[in-house]
ChimeraX commands (.cxc) that place a marker at each C-alpha (Angstrom):
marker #1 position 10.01,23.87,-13.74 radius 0.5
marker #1 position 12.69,22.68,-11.77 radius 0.5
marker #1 position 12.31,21.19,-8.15 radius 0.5
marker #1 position 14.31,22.55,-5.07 radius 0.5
marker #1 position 13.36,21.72,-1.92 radius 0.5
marker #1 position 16.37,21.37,-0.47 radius 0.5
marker #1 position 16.63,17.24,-1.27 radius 0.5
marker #1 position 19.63,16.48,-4.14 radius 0.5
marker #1 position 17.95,14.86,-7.78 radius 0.5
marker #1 position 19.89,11.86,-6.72 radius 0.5
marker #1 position 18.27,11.45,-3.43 radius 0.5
marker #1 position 14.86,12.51,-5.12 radius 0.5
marker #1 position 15.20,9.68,-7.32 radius 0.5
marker #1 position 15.62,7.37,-4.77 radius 0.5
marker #1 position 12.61,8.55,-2.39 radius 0.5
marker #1 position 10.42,7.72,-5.44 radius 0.5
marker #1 position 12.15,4.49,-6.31 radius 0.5
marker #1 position 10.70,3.84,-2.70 radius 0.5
marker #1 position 7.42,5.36,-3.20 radius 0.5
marker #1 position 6.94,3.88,-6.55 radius 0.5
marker #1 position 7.18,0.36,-5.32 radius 0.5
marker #1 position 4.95,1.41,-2.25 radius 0.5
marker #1 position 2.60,2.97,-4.99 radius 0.5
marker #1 position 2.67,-0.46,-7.00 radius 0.5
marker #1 position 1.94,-2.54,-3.77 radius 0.5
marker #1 position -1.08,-0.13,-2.70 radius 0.5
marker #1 position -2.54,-0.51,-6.41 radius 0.5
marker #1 position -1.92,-4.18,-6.24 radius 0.5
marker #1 position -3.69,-4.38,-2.85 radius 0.5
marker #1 position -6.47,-2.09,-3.76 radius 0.5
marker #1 position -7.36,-4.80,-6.73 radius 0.5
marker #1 position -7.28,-7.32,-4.55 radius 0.5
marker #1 position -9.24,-5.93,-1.88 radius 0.5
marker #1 position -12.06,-4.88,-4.43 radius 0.5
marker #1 position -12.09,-8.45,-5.46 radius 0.5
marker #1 position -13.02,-9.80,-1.44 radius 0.5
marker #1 position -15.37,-7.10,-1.93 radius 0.5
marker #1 position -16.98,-8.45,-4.82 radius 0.5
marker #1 position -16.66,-12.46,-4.66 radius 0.5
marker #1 position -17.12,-12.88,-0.85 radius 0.5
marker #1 position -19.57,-15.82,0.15 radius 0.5
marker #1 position -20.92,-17.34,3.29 radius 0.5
marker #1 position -22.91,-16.62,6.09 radius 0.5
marker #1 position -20.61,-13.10,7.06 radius 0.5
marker #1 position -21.34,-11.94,4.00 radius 0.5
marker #1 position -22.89,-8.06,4.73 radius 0.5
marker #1 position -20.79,-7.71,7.29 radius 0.5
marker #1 position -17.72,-8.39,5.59 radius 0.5
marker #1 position -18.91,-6.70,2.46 radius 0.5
marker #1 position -19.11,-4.02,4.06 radius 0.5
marker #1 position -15.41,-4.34,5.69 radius 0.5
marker #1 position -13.68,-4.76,3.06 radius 0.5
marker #1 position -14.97,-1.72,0.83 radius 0.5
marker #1 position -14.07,0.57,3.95 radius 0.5
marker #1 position -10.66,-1.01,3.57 radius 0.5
marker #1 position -10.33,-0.45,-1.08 radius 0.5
marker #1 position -11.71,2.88,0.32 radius 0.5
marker #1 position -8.87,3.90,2.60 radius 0.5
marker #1 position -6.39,2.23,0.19 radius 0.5
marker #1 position -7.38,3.54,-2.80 radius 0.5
marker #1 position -6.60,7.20,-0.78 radius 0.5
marker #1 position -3.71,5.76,-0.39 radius 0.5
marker #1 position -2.78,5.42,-4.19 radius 0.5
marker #1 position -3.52,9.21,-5.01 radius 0.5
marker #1 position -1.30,10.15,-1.69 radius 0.5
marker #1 position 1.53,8.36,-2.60 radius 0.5
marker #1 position 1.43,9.35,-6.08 radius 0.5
marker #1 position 0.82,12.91,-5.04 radius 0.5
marker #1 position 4.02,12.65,-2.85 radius 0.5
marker #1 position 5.91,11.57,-6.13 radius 0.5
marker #1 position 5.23,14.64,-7.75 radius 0.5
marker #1 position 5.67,16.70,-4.43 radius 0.5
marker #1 position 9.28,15.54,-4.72 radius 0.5
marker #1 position 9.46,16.33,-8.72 radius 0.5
marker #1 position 9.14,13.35,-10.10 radius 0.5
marker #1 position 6.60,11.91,-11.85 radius 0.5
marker #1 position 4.25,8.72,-10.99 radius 0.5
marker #1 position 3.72,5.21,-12.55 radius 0.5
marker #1 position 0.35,4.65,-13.80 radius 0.5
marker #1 position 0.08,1.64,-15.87 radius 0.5
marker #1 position -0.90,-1.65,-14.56 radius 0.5
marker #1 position 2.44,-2.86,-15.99 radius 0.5
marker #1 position 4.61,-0.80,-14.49 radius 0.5
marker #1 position 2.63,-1.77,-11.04 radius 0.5
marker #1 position 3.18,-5.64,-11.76 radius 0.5
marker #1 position 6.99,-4.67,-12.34 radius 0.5
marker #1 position 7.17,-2.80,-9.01 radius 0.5
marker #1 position 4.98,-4.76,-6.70 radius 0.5
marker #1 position 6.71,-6.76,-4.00 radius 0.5
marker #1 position 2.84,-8.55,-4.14 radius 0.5
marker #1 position 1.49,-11.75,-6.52 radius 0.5
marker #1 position -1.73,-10.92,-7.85 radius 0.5
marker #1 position -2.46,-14.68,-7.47 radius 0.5
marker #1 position -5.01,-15.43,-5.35 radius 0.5
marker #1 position -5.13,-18.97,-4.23 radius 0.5
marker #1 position -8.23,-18.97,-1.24 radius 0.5
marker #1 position -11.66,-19.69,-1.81 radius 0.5
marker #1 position -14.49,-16.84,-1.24 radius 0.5
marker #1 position -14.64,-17.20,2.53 radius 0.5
marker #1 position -14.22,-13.94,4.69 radius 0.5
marker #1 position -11.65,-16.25,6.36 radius 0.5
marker #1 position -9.68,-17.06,3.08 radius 0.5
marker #1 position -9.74,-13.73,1.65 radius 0.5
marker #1 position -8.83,-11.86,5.10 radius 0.5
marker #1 position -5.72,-14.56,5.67 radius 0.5
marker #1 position -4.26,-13.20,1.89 radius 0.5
marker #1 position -4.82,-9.57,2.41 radius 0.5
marker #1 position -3.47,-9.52,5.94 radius 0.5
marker #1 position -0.11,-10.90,4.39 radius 0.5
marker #1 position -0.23,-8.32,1.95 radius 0.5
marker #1 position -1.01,-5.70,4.52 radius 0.5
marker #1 position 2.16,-7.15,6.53 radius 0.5
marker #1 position 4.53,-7.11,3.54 radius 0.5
marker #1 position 3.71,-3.38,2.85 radius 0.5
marker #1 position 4.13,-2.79,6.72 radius 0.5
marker #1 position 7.82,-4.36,6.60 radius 0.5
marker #1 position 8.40,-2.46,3.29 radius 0.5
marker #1 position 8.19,1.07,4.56 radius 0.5
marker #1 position 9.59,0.07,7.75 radius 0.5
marker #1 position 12.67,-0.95,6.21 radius 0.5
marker #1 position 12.67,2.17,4.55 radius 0.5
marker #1 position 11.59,4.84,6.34 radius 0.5
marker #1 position 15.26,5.65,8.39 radius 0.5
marker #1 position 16.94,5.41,4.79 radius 0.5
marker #1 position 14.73,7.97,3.31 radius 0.5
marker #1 position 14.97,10.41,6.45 radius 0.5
marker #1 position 18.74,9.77,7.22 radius 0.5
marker #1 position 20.59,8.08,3.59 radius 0.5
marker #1 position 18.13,10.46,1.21 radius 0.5
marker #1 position 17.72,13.46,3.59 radius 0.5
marker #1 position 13.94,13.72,2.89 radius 0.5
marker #1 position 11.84,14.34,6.42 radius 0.5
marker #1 position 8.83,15.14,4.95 radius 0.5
marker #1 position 8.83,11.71,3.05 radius 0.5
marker #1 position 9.82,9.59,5.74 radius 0.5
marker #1 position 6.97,11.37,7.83 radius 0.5
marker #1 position 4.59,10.29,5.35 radius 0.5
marker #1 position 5.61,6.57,4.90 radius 0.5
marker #1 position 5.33,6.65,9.02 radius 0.5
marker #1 position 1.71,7.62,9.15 radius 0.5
marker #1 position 0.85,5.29,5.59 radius 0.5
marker #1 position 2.33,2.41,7.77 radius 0.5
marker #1 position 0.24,3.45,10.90 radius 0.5
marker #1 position -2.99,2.94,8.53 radius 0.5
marker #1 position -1.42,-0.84,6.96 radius 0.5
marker #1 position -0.84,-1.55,10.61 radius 0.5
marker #1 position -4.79,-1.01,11.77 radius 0.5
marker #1 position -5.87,-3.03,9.24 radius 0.5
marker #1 position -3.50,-5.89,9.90 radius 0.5
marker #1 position -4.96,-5.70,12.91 radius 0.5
marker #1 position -8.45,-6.12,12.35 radius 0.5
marker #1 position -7.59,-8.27,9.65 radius 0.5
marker #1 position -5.99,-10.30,11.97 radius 0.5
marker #1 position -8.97,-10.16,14.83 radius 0.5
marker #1 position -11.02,-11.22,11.86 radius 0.5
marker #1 position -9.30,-14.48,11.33 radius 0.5
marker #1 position -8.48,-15.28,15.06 radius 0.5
marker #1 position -9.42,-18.52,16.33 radius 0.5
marker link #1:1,2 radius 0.2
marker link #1:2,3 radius 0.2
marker link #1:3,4 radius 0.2
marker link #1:4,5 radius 0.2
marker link #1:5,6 radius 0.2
marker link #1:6,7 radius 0.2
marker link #1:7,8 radius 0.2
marker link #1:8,9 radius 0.2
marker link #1:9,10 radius 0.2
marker link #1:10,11 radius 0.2
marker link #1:11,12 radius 0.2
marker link #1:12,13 radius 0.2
marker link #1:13,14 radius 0.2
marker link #1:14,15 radius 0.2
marker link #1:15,16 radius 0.2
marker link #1:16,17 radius 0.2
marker link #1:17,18 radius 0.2
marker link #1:18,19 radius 0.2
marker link #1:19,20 radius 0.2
marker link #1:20,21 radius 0.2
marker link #1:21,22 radius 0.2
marker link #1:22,23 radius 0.2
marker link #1:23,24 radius 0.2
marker link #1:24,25 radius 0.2
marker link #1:25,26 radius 0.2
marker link #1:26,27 radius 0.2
marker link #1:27,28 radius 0.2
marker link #1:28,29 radius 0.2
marker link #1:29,30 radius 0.2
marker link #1:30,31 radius 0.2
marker link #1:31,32 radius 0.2
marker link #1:32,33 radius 0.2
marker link #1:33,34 radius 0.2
marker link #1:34,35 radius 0.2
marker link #1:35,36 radius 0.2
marker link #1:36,37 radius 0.2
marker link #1:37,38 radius 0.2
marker link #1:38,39 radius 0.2
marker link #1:39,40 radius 0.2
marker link #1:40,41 radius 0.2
marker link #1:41,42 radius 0.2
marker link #1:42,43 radius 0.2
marker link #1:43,44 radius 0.2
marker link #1:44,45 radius 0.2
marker link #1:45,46 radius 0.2
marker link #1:46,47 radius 0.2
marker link #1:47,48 radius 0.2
marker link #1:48,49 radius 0.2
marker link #1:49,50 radius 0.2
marker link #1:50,51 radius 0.2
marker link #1:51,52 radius 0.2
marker link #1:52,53 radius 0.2
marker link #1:53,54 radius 0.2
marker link #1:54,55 radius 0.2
marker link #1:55,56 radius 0.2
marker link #1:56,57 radius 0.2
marker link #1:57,58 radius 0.2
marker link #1:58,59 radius 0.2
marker link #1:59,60 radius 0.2
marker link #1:60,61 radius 0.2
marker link #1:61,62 radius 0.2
marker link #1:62,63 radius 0.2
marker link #1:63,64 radius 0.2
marker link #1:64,65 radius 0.2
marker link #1:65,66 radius 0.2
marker link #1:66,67 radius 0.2
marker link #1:67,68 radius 0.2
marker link #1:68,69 radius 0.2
marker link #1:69,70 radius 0.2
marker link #1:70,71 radius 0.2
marker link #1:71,72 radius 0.2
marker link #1:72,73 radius 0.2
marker link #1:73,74 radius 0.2
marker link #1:74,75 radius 0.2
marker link #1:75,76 radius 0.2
marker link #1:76,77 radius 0.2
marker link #1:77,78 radius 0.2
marker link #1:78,79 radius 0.2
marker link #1:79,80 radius 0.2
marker link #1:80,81 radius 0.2
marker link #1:81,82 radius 0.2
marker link #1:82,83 radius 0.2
marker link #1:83,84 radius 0.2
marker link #1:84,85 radius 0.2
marker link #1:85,86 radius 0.2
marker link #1:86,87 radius 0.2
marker link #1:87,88 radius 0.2
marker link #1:88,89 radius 0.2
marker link #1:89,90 radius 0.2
marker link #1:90,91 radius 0.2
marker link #1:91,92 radius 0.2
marker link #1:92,93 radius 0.2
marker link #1:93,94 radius 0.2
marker link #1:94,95 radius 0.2
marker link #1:95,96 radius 0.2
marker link #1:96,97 radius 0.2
marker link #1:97,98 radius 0.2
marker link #1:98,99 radius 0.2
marker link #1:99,100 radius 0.2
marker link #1:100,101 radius 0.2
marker link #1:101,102 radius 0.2
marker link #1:102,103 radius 0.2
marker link #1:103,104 radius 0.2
marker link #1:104,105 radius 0.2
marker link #1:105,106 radius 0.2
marker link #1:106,107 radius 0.2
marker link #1:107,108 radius 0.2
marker link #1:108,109 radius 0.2
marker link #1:109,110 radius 0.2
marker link #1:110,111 radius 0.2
marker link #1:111,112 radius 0.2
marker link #1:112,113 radius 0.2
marker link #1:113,114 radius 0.2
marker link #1:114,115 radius 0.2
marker link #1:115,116 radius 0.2
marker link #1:116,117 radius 0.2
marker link #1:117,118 radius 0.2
marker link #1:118,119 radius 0.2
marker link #1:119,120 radius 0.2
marker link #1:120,121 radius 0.2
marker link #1:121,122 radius 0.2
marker link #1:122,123 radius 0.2
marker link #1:123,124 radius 0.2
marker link #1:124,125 radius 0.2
marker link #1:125,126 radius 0.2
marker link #1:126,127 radius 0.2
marker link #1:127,128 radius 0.2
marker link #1:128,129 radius 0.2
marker link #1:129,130 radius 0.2
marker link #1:130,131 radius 0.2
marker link #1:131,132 radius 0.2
marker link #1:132,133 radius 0.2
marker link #1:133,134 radius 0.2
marker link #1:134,135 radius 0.2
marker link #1:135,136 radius 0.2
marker link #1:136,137 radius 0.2
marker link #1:137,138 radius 0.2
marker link #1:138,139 radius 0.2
marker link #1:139,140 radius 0.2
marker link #1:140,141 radius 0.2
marker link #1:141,142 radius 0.2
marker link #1:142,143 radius 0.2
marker link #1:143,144 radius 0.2
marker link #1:144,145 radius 0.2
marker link #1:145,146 radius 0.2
marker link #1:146,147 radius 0.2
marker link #1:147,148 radius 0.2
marker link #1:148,149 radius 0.2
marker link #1:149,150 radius 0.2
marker link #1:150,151 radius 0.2
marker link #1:151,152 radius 0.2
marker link #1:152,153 radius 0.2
marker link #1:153,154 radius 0.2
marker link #1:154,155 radius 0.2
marker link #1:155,156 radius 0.2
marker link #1:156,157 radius 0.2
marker link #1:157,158 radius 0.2
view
């Protein structure tokens, strides 16, 4: 069935060239996240076990919203790990050891590239692609990157 919501195909196709590469990054980060989760050593260990699944946990909600928003805007989402490494503005490479310390330092600059991402995009997709509701959205995703930068970067604070 056809979309209209008041947004032009062209600019709809643009709002999920955005969200797609946001959608790529979140996956990206999600995997990497899990993997803190799951190789972390050293004496922080529970605690930090425990922070990093609350943070896959919050991203991985992110994933389904930002694909959801895809379709909200009548397109449809990537889904293959592929397409993900194609869009993501992330390396997979990991490069740390299994420290809290090392694996916090990574995911904080992954949290910080996502945060300048959808800053840099969130007046284009309100004002150039005349999509509110989207750029609404991106606003309160980046609200969520910037906690956890935060903590992230609390975490690793000398």
């Amino acid at each position: 069935m056809k979309t209209n919501i008041g947004i032009t195909k062209a600019n709809r196709e643009k709002v999920t060239e955005v969200l797609s590469k946001l959608l790529a990054d979140e996956f990206v980060l999600y995997t990497k996240t899990l993997r803190a989760h799951w190789n972390l050593e050293g004496h922080d260990f529970h605690t930090k076990h425990l922070f990093f699944e609350d943070h896959y946990n919050a991203i991985k909600k992110f994933t389904d919203t930002v694909a959801e928003r895809i379709r909200k805007v009548g397109n449809y989402a990537p889904g293959t790990l592929k397409e993900f490494l194609e869009l993501t503005h992330l390396s997979e490479k990991y490069t740390g050891d299994n420290s809290s310390h090392d694996y916090s330092a990574a995911l904080l600059d992954d949290h910080d590239t996502i945060i300048q991402y959808i800053r840099e995009n969130i007046s284009k997709v309100e004002d150039d692609f005349k999509d509110a509701g989207t750029a609404d959205f991106l606003t309160g995703i980046m609200m969520e990157h910037e906690e956890m930068a935060w903590m992230l970067r609390a975490t690793i604070a000398k």
